[in-house]
N, C-alpha and C positions, 0 to 999 in steps of 0.2 A: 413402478418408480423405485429408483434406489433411496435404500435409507443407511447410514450410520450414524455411529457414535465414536468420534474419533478423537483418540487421546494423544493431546497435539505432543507430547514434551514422549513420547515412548523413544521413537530412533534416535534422538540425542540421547538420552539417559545412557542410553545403550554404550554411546560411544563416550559419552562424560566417563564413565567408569572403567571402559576397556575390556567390557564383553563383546564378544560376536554372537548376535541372537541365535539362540537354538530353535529348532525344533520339537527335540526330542535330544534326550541324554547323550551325546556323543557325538552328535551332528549337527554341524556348522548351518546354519540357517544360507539357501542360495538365494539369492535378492536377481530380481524379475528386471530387466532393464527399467519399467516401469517404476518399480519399488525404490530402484538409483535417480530417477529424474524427481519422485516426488520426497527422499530421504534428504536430498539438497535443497527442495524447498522447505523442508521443514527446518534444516539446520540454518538457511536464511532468516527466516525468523525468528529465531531463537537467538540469534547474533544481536538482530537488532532489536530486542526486547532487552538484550541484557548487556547493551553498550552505550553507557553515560552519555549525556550531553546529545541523545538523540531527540528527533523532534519530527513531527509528522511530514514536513517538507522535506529535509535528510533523507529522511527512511525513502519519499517515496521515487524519487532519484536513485537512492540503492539499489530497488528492486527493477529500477528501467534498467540498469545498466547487468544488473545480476542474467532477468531474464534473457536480455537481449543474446548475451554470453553463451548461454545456454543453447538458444537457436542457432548461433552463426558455429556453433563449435561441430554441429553435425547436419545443417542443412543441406551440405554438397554430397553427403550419403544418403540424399532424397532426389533425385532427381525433377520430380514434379513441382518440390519447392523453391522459393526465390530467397536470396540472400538480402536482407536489408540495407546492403551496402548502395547506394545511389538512392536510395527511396526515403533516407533518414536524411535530416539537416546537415549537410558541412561533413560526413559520412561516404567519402566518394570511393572510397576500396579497402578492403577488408585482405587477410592473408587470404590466398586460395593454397589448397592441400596440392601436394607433385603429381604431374600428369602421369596419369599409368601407376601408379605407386599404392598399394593397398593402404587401408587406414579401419582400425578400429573405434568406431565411432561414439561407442558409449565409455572406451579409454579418454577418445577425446574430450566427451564431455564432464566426465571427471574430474580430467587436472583442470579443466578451465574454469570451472566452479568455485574449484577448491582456489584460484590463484585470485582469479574477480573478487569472492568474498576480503579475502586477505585485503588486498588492494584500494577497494570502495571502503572498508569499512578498518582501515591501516590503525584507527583510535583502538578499535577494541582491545580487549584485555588479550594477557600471554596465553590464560588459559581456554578462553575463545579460539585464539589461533591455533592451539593443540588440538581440540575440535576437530574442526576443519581439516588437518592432519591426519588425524585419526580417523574422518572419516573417508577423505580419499586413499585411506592405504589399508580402510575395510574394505572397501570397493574395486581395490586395483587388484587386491590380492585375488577375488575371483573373477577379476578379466584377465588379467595374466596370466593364469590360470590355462586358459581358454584359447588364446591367439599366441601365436608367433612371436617372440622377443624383439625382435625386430620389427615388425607390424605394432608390438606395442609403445616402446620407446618414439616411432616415429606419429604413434597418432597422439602420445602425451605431449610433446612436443610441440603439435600442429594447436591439440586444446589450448594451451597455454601462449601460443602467440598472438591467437584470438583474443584470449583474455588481455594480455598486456594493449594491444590493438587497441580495445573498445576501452581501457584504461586512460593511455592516451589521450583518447578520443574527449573522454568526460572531463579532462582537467582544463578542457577551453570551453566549459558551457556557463562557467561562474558561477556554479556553486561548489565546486572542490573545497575540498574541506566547510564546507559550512558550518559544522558544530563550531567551528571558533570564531565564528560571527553571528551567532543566533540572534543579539542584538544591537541595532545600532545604541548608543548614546550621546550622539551628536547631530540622530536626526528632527527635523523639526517639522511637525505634521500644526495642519490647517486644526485650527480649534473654534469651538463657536457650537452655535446650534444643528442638533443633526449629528456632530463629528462622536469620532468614539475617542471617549476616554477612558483612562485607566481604572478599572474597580477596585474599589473594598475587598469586597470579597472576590478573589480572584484563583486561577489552577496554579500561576504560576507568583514566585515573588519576586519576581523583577514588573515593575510599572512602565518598561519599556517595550514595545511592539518585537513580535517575532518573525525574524528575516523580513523586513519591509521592503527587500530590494528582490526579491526571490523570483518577480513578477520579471525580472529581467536577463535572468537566466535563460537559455539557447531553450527551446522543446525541441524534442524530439521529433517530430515532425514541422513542418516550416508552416503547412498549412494552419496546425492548431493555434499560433503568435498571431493569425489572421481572422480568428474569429470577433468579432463586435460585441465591447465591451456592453453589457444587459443594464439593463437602462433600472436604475431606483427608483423605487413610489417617493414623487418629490413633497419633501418636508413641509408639513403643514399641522400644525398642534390645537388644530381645531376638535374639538370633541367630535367625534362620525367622520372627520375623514379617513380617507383610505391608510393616509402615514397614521392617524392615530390610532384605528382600530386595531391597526396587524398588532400593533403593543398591549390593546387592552383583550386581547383576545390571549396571548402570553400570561398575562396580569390574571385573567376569569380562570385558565386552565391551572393555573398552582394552585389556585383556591379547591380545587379535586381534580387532583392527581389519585389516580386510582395505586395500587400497588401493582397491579400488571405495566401501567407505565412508569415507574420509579425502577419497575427490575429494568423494561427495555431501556431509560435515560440510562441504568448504570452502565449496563453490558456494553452499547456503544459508547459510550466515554471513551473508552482505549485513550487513558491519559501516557502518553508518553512514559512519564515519571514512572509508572505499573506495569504498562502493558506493550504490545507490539505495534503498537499504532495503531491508526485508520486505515493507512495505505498496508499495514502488516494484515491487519483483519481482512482488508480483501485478498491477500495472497493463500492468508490459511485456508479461506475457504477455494479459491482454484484450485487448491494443494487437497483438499478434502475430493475435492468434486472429481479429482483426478485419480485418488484412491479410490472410488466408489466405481468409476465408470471404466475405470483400466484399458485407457488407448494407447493406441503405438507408442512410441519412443517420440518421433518427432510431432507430434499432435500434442502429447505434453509438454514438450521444447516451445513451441507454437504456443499455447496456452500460456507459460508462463513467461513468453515474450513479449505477447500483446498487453496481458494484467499489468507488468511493470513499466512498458513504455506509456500506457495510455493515464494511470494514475500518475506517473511522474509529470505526464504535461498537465493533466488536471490542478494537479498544486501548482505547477508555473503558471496558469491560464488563470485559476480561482485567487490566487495570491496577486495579479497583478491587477485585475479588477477589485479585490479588496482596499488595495492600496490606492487607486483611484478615486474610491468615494470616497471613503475612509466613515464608511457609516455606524452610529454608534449600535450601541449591545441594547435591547429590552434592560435593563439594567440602569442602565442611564437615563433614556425615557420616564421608565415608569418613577424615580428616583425624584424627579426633577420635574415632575406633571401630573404625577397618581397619587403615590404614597411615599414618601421621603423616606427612608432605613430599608425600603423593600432590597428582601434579598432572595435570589435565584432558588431552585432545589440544585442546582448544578455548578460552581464556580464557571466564572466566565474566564475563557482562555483570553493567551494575551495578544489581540489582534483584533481588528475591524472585523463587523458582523459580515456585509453583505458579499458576495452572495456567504450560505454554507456551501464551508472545505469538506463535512460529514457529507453532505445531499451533495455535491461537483463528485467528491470520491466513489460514493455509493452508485450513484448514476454511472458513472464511469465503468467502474466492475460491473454490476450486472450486464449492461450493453456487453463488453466482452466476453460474460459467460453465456447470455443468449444466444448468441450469435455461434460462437464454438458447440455449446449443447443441446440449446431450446432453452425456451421458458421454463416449464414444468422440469420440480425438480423436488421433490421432497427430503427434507433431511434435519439432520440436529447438529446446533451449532451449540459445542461444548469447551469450545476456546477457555471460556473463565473460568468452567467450573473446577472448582479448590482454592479459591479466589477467598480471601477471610472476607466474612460478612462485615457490612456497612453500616456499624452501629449509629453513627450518626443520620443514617437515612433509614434504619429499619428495612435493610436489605438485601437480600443472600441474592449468591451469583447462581443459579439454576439453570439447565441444559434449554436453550429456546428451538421452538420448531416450526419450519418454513415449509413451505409447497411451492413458493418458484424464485427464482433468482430477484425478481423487480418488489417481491414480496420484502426481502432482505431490503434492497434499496431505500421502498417507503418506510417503514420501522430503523430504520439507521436515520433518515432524515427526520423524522418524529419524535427522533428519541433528546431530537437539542429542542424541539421545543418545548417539550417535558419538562429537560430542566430548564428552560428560563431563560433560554441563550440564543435564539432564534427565532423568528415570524416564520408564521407558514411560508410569506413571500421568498425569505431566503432559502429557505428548502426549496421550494416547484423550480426557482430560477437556478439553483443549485443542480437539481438534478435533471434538470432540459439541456444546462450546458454538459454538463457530465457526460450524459449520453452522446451531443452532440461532437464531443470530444473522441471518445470509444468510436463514436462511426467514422470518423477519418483512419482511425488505427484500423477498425476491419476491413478497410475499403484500399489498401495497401496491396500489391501483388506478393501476395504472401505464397500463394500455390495454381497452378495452371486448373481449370476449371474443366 
């Protein structure tokens, strides 16, 4: 089984400063096609770690439309694969490349990286977009290098109309630009017994719900807007019932939290505010799993089309059932029926519990990565670490180590009930819909059999 230890922030460093990696004193480091599909996943996250006003639903929309980019920019230089033009929502034709006409394919997916990023992600800073720049014109410089001037210019070209295409394409799904609607304040949600209300102690400082209408955004596939909203354990504040245990059972586990589960609540936190997300943390690690395993060109294209389409319907599908019950947080609960001042190990984000967005996300990515690699998978996830310690929780970010992708999933969904923020229940239904989500994405005519 492969193992690394991978230092997510190295290929941007590289290009934040305006070095090209060596090898050795005088020699230009050559980057592997490989190396270029997974150096754009890297720089994707790194965009969206360090771009204001982003937010787990944002991010995970980015990364559908980023990855997608990325597959359509070179799947007609595969012949055995299918273009997701007809098979995606409202998605009925995409550019095709000139008949008979050569095309550089890993040109093409260059510029169309670099132009999607730009485009999806237009808020980011000036010096983000120099980035981006910098790193399509480290990467062009040795394709051009390599190909025909004319084979180049017409396959940067072909990348780039792709990208504006599926650009396009994204500003009718209703969430374009969403950082500037993160919240309503003129909406008015069901209040009472059961509902979620706004915390004390809270991640964010607005008391208003985040994207409540997210639920109504296009998915990317038409079948996932058809799944059957999951049904809540219905409200009853009886001591031993089922609504009241999943809460005292949140309530028994803060009472000893070991410190192996305080580091796991931290690690998956990926608060927005800090880190690359939820839907970012399953990209880093397709992005990992892609360095370690070193597949073709279009199997990493492929990979990281289904990671971002399948997460981005997750948050559309998990957001619109949240917004249908609108079920409150263990926080509330226990507040209001246990112990009055009780407060979380983990601030409650600003949105209804049920199901978990962490268990829909996590569920989501693993199915995708099984499926593309197997289960079995050993490795170390070192996303955080350099992370300043968590003085107020007695907690350093330390390198975590996994043996299979679904392993990842339950310790990501575990890790909200750790802190206080989640019932088991919203986890298991979290991560059944998740997966249930990823298997429509694999089940796609991605490549002929």
């Amino acid at each position: 089984m492969e193992r690394f230890n991978h230092h997510f922030f190295r290929l941007c460093s590289i290009v934040a400063i305006g070095l090209v990696c060596g090898c050795s004193a005088g020699k230009e480091k050559i980057f592997t096609p490989q190396e270029m599909a997974t150096g754009w996943g890297e720089l994707s996250i790194y965009i969206t770690k360090n771009t204001p006003a982003n937010s787990p639903t944002y991010a995970s929309r980015c990364f559908g439309y980023i990855g997608l980019t990325m597959y359509e920019s070179i799947v007609h230089g595969y012949p055995s694969y299918h273009s997701m033009a007809g098979q995606l929502n409202e998605l009925e034709a995409l550019p095709l490349p000139e008949n008979g006409a050569e095309y550089d394919w890993l040109a093409a997916l260059n510029a169309g990286q670099a132009l999607i990023i730009k485009r999806i992600y237009n808020q980011t800073s000036d010096e983000n977009k120099l980035k981006v720049d910098s790193l399509e014109a480290l990467f062009f410089d040795q394709i051009s290098g390599e190909v025909d001037a004319e084979v180049a210019e017409r396959s940067v070209a072909y990348g780039r109309e792709i990208a504006e295409a599926i650009f396009e394409w994204s500003k009718t799904d209703g969430g374009h630009r969403g950082y500037l609607k993160n919240f309503d304040k003129n909406l008015k949600l069901p209040t009472g017994e059961g509902r979620w209300e706004p915390p004390l102690y809270a991640q964010s400082i607005s008391h208003y719900p985040l994207h409540p209408h997210w639920g109504d955004n296009r998915t990317f596939l038409e079948k996932n807007s058809r799944i059957p909203t999951p049904e809540l354990i219905p409200h009853d504040t009886t001591p031993g019932s089922p609504y009241y245990t999943q809460f005292m059972e949140v309530y028994e586990k803060d009472k000893e939290l070991t410190q192996e589960e305080k580091e796991a609540a931290l690690w998956w936190g990926d608060d927005p505010a800090d880190t690359f997300t939820p839907p970012g943390h399953s990209y880093y690690i397709a992005t990992a799993v892609l360095k370690a395993k070193n597949p073709d060109l279009i199997k990493c294209a492929e990979t990281y089309a289904k990671m971002g389409i399948a997460v981005a319907d997750a948050f559309i599908e998990c957001w619109k059932w949240k917004y249908e019950h609108v079920s409150e947080r263990p926080s509330s609960f226990i507040n209001h029926h246990v112990e009055p001042g009780w407060v979380s190990f983990w601030p409650d984000p600003p949105f209804p519990a049920f199901p978990s967005g962490h268990a829909t996300n996590a569920g989501t990515a693993a199915t995708i990565l099984i499926y593309q690699f197997g289960e079995r998978f050993s490795f170390t996830d070192s996303s955080h670490v350099g992370r300043k310690r968590d003085e107020l929780r007695d907690v350093d970010f330390k390198p975590r180590q996994y043996d299979s992708f679904w392993q990842v999933a339950e310790e990501t969904a575990n890790s909200r009930f750790y802190g206080g923020i989640h019932s088991h229940y919203d986890n298991e239904i979290g991560l059944t819909e998740g997966a249930r989500i990823a298997e429509n994405v694999n089940t796609l005519i991605w490549k002929n059999e």
